[in-house]
C-alpha positions as a printed NumPy array, in Angstrom:
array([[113.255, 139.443, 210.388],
       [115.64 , 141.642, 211.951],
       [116.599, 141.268, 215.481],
       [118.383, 144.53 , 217.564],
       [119.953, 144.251, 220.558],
       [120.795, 147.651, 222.523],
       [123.747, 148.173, 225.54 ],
       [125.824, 150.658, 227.213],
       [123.02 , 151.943, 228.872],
       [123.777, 152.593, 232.977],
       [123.629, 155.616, 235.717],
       [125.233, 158.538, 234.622],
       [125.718, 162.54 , 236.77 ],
       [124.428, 165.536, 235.118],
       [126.978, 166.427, 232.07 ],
       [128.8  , 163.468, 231.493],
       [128.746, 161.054, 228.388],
       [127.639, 157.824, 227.352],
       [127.756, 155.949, 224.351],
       [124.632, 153.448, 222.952],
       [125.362, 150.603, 220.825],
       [122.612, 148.508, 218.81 ],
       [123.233, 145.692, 216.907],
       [121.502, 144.458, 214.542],
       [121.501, 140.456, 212.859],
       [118.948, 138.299, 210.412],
       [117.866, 140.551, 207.576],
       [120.271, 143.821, 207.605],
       [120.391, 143.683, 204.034],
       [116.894, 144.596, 204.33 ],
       [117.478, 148.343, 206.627],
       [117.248, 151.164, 204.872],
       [118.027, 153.177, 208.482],
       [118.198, 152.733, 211.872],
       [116.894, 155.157, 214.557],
       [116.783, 155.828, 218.237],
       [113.794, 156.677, 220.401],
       [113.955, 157.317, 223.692],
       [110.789, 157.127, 226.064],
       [110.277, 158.701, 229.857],
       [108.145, 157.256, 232.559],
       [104.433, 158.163, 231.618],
       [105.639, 160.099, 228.326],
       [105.252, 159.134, 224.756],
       [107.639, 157.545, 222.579],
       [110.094, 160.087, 220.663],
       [112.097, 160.234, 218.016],
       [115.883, 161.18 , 219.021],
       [118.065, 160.265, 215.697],
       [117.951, 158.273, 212.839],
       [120.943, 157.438, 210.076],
       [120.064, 155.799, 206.403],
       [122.755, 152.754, 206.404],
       [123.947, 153.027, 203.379],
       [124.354, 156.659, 202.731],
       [125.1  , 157.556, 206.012],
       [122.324, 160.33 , 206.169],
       [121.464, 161.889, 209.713],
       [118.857, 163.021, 211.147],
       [118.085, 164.87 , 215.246],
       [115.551, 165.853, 216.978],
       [116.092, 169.502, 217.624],
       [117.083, 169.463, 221.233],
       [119.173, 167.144, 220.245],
       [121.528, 168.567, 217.998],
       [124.768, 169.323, 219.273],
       [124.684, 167.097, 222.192],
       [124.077, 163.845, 220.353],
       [125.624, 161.792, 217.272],
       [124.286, 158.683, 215.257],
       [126.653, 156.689, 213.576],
       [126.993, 153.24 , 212.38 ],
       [129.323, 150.733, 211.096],
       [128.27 , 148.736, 208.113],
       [130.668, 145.858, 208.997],
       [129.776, 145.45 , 212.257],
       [125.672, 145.811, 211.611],
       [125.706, 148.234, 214.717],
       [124.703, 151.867, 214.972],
       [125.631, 154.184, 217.73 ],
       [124.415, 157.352, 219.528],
       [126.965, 159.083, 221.347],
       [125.659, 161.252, 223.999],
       [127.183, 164.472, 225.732],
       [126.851, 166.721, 227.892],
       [123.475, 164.858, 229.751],
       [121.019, 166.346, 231.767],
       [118.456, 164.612, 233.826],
       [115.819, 165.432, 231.254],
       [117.295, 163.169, 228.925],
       [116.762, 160.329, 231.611],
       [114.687, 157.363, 229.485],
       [114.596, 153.941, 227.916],
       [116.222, 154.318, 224.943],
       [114.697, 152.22 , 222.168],
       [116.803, 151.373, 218.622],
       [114.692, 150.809, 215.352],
       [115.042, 149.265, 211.845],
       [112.907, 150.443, 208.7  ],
       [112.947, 148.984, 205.234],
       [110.845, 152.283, 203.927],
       [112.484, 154.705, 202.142],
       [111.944, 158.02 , 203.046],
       [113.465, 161.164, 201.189],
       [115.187, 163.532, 203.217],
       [113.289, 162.941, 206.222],
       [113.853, 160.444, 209.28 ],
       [111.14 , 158.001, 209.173],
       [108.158, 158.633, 211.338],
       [107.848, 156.426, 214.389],
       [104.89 , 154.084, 213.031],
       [107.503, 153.209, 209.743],
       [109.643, 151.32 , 211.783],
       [109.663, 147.649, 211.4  ],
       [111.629, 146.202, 214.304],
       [112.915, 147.354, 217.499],
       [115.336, 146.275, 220.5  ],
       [114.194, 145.897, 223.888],
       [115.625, 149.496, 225.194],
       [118.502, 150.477, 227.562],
       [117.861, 152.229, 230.732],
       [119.615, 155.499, 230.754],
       [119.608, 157.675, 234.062],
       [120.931, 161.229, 234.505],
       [120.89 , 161.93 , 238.361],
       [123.215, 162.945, 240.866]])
């Protein structure tokens, strides 16, 4: 098994940044990438980025693009979403995930992933 552990969640005003960690222990020889999903009050689970962990390969949702990075460091078993430039819409639990499937040029689809942290509380008000 894998186990994930999100943080640096918190209360944030309207364009400032924050930075999401997720580490991961047990079977990381096992991820073939890690992703982050972020869900509002009464909404649906969605996808926000995903990174293979060995290649390095990203992937965003489109609104997401320019305002957010995944990263990771191999060493450390911990990927990263940096996050600029919020707005209250991105207000959510944000969720990390680990998937042994490979997929080829595509982030895995939500149902693919095999494990997933307990979410961080991220809120965009002023």
């Amino acid at each position: 098994q894998v186990q994930l552990v999100e943080s640096g969640g918190g209360l944030v005003q309207p364009g400032d940044s924050l930075k999401l960690s997720c580490a991961a222990s047990g079977r990381t020889f096992s991820i073939y990438s890690m992703g982050w999903f972020r869900q509002a009050p009464g909404k649906e689970r969605k996808f926000v980025a995903a990174i293979t962990w060995s290649g390095g390969n990203t992937y965003y949702a489109d609104s997401m693009k320019g305002r957010f990075a995944i990263s990771r460091d191999n060493g450390e078993h911990t990927v990263y979403l940096q996050m600029n430039s919020l707005k209250p819409e991105d207000t959510a639990i944000y969720y990390c995930a680990s998937t042994d499937r490979y997929y080829r040029n595509q982030p895995p689809p939500l149902y693919a992933y095999n494990y997933w942290g307990q979410g961080t509380q991220v809120t965009v008000s002023s």
